[in-house]
N, C-alpha and C positions, 0 to 999 in steps of 0.2 A: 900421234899418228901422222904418218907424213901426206897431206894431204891431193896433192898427186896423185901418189899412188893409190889414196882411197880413190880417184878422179876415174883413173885410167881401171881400176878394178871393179869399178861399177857400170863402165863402159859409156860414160860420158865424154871423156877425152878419149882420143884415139891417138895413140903412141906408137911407138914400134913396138914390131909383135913381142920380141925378147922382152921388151919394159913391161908392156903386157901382163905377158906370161907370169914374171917373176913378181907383180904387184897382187896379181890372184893368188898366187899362193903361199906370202907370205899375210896377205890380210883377210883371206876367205878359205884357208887350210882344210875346212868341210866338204869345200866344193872339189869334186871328184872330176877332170877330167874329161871329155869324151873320145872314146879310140876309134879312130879310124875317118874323124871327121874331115872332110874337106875343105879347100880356103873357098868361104863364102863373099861376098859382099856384105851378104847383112850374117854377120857370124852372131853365137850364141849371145856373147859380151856386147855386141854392137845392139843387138836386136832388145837386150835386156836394158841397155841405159835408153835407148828409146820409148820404151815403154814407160821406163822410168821417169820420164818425161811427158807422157801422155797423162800420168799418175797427178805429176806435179801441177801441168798445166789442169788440170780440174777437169779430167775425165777426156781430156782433148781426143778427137776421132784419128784415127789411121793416116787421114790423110794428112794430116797436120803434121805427122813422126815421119813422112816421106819427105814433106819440104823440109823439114828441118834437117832431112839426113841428106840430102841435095844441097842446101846453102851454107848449112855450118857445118857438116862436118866433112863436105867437100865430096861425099859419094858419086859415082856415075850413076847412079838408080831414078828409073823410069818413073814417070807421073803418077800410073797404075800405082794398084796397092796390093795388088794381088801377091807381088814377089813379099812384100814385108809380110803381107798376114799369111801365107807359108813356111816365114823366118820365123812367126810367133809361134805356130804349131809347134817348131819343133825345141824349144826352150824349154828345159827341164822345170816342174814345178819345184824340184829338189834344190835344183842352183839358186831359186829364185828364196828358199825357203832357209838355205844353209846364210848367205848374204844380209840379209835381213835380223836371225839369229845373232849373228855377230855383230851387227850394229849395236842392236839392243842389248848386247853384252858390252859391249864399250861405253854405252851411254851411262849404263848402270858403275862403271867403275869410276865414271866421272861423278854420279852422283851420291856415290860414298853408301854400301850395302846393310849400316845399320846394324852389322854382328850375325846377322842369316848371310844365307849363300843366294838368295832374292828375296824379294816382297812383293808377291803378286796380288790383283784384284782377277778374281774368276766369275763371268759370266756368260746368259747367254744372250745373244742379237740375232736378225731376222734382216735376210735378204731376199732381193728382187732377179729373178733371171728371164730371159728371153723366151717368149713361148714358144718351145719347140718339142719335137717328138721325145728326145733325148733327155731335156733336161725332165718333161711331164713324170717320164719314166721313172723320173729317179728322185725327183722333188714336188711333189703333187699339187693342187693348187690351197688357196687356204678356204676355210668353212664359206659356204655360203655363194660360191663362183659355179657358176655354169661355164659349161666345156666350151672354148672359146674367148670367153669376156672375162679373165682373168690373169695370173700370172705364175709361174710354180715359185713358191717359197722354201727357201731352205733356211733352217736354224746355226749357226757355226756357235759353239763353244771357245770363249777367245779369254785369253790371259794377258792381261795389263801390268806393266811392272811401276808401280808405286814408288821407284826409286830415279831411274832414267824418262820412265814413260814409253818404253816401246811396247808392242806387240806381238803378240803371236797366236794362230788359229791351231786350236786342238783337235776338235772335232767337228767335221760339218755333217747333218743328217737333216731328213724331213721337221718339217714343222711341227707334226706330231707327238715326237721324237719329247718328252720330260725332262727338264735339264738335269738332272741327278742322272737318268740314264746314260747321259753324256759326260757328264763327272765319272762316272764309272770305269767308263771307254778310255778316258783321257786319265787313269788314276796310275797307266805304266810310265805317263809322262812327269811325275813328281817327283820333284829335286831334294835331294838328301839335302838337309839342314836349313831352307826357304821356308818363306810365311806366306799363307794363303788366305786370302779374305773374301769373304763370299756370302750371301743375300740370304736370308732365311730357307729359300726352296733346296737348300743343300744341307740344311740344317739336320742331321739323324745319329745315329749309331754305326751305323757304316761309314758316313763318309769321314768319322774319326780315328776309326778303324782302317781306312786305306791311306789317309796321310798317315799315321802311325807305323804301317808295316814301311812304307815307303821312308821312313824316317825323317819327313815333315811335320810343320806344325799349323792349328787353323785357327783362325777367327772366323766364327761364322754367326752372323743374326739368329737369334733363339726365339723359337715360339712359345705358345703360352704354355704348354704342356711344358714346360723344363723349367718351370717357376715350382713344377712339384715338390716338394720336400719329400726327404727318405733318411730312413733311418741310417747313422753313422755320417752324414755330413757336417761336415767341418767349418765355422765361420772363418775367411778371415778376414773381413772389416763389412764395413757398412756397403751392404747390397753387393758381396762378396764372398763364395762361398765355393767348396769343394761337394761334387756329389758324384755317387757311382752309378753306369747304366750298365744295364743286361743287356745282354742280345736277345732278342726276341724276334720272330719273326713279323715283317712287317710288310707294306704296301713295297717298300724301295728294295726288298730281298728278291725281285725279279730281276732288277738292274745288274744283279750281283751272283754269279755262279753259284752250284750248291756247294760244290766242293772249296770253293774260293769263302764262303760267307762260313763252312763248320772252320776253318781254321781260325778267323779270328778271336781274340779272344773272349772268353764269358763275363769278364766284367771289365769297364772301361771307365779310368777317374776321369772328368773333366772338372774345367772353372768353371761357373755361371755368376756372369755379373750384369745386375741389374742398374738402369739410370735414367735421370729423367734428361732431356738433352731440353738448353733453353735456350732458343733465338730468338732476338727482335726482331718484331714483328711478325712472329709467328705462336702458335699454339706450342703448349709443353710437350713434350709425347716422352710416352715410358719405354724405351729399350730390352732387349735383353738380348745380354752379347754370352756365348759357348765359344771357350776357348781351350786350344791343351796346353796350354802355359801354366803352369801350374805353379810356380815361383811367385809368389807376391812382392817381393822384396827387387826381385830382377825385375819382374814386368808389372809393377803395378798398375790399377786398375785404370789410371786417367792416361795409362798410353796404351792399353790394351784399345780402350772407347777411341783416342785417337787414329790409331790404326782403321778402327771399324765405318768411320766419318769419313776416309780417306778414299772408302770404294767405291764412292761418287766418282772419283774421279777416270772410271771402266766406262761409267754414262758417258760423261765427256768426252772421251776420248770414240765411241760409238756416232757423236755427235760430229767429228771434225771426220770424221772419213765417211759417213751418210751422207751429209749436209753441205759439209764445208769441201770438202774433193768431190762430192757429187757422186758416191756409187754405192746409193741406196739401190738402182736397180743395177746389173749388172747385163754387159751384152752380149755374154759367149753364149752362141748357140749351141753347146755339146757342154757336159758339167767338165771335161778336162778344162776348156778354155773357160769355164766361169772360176774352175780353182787357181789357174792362172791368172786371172784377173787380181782376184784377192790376194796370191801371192805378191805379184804388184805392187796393189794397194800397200799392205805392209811393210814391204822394201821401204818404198815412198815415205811412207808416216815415220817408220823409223829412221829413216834418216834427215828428218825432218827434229823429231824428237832428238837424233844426237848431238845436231848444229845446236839445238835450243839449252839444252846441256852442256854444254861447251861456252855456253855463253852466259851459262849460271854462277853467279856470285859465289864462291865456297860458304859454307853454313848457311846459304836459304835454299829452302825450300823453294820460296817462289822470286818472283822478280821479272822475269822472260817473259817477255809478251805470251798471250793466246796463241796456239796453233794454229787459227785463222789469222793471224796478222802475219804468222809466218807463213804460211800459206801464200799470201800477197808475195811478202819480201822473195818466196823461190817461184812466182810465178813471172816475176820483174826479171830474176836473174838466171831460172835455165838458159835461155838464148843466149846469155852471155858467155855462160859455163859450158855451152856448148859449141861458141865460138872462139872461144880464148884458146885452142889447142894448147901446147906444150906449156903455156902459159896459166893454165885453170888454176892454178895452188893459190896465186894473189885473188882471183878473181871469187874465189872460194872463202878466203882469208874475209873480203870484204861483205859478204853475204853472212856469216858468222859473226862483225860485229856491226853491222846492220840489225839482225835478230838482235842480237844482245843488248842493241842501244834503244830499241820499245821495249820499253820497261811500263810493266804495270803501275801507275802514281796509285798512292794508296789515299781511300775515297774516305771524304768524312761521313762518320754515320749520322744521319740525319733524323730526327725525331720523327716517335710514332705514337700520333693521339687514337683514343679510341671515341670514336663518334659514329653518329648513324650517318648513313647513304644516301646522297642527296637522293628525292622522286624520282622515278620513269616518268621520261617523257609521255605528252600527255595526248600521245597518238595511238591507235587501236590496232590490235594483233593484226596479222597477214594473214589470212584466212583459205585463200585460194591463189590462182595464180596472179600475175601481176599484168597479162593481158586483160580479163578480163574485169581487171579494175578500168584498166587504160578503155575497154569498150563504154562501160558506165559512165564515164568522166568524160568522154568525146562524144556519147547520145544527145 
């Protein structure tokens, strides 16, 4: 990819409009246009790589995206913020959502798709929005908050790709909201011939039945009810087996249309493979992975449990955009501007993720620093990438083997005795508060 023009099409660089023009639409082909726009100062592409920037720098305020469109990239735009936070209004959530897509579709081709058309981790996370009338309305607060002294929570449904590492939000609703409900919602968005891997709460009859019509396939953590035996199962090896389920009406048939739920079918083969997983330094624990792989000989069973190990890595990646970018709470007063925000967010991460990819060794898996360390590396070098006008490709160039050159050193495992814990200290609970010790002790 010519990195330029990824520069100027994300609207970090500012080129002539013709270079522009033709870099959005040969690397963001989703992104549709808008008719009849006006030439702005902070146009849609300006106002998105700003953002895009507010993203990088770790949630940086509005004001911060003014000077930087003032000193780098040479704007005549006033101190006020007002003109830019009217340029973010009107940024399509779609531009921001097509852009982002296509990253994570490049990142994926650099990191080689494994024989599916993807390998996703599907889960759900929990954000923070700004207390306001709008957002209350539409994202309630969570248990146990009084009107006022809380915050409204909303759930998003997000898909992690196990291959590149980007992102993508499927469905956002209330806290309330069941995550299988949301699997439901989100089951038009499944990719003919891609792998899905997902936490026990998706584990059912159904949700094998909508990656099936969809012509996907799942790994999903298996509860103790699917250790059932039934008549006409099939071994094939140790803690390995073929069984069939009915449809039956269930708790999760509400998520699920009636006319949607008689069509699928009456009996459904899956695999259930059972294991005990064993780390040092930790406890044994017994597994159980449902899958529709049904191939033993293609998929057998220690990469099927590979696969299933891997959708930690949905946690992790939940953890570098909370934590690590800083937008566990989220500041859009109105849910467009908080979907905006997250749109953002994603853009960000994923491109974050494609640099990190691009810097990946061919045949490993890992090697490339943590997302926080790259984190660091583009918070050092927005400013730069946004001063280097026509020149950004080197300065980008150097930011990609910067990432690449923190590499993880691989740690030696170090022994684990089992002994008892040394005593508690041999000071007495806290009982009340800590003033009124400080009164006793000062009488």
């Amino acid at each position: 990819m010519n990195d330029t023009a990824l520069l100027f099409a994300l609207g970090i660089a500012r080129p002539r409009a013709c270079d522009a023009l033709d870099a959005f639409r040969d690397l963001f082909p989703g992104v549709a246009a808008r008719d009849g726009a006006r030439r702005r100062l902070f146009d849609e592409r300006t106002t998105a790589g700003l953002m895009l920037g507010q993203v990088l720098c770790r949630n940086a305020p509005c004001k911060d995206a003014v000077r930087r469109a003032q000193m780098e990239l040479g704007l005549g735009a006033s101190c006020s913020t007002a003109a830019f936070c009217k340029a973010r209004a009107r940024v399509r959530v779609s531009t921001l959502d097509a852009m982002s897509a296509a990253l994570s579709a490049k990142a994926d081709v650099l990191g080689g798709l494994d024989g599916f058309s993807g390998v996703h981790a599907v889960d759900v996370t929990t954000f923070q929005a700004s207390d306001t009338e709008g957002n209350r309305s539409e994202w309630p607060y969570a248990p146990g908050q009084k009107p006022g002294c809380g915050f409204p929570v909303f759930s998003a449904l997000m898909a992690h790709s196990l291959v590149g590492g980007g992102s993508e939000t499927w469905v956002a609703a209330p806290w309330k909201a069941h995550d299988f409900r949301l699997f439901a919602e989100a089951s038009q968005r499944f990719r003919e011939g891609a792998l899905y891997v997902c936490d026990r709460a998706f584990c059912s009859y159904a949700a094998f039945a909508m990656l099936r019509e969809a012509g996907a396939a799942g790994v999903i953590r298996g509860r103790e009810w699917c250790l059932k035996r039934r008549d006409g199962d099939k071994v094939l090896g140790a803690g390995d087996r073929l069984t069939t389920w009915e449809r039956r009406p269930c708790k999760r048939f509400r998520a699920v249309p009636e006319e949607r739920w008689l069509d699928f079918p009456e009996k459904l083969t899956v695999r259930v493979i059972t294991a005990t997983i064993r780390a040092r330094g930790f406890r044994d624990e017994k597994i159980v992975v449902v899958t529709s792989l049904l191939d033993s000989e293609k998929y057998p069973k220690e990469k099927i449990l590979e696969w299933y190990l891997r959708r930690w890595e949905i946690e992790v990646s939940f953890r570098d955009m909370k934590t690590t970018l800083r937008y566990e709470f989220i500041r859009g007063r109105s849910p467009r501007t908080v979907r905006l925000e997250i749109a953002a967010l994603l853009l960000a991460y994923n491109l974050m993720r494609y640099v990190m990819a691009r810097g990946r060794v061919p045949g490993e898996r890992r090697g490339v620093a943590s997302t926080a360390a790259a984190v660091m590396a583009f918070v050092s070098a927005v400013p730069v990438l946004y001063a280097a006008g026509r020149s950004c490709a080197r300065a980008f160039a150097r930011l990609v083997a910067a990432v690449a050159a923190d590499t993880l050193a691989k740690r030696r495992r170090k022994p684990y005795e089992r002994a008892v814990k040394r005593r508690p200290k041999p000071y007495k609970l806290l009982t009340k508060p800590r003033s009124e010790y400080r009164q006793e002790v000062t009488a």
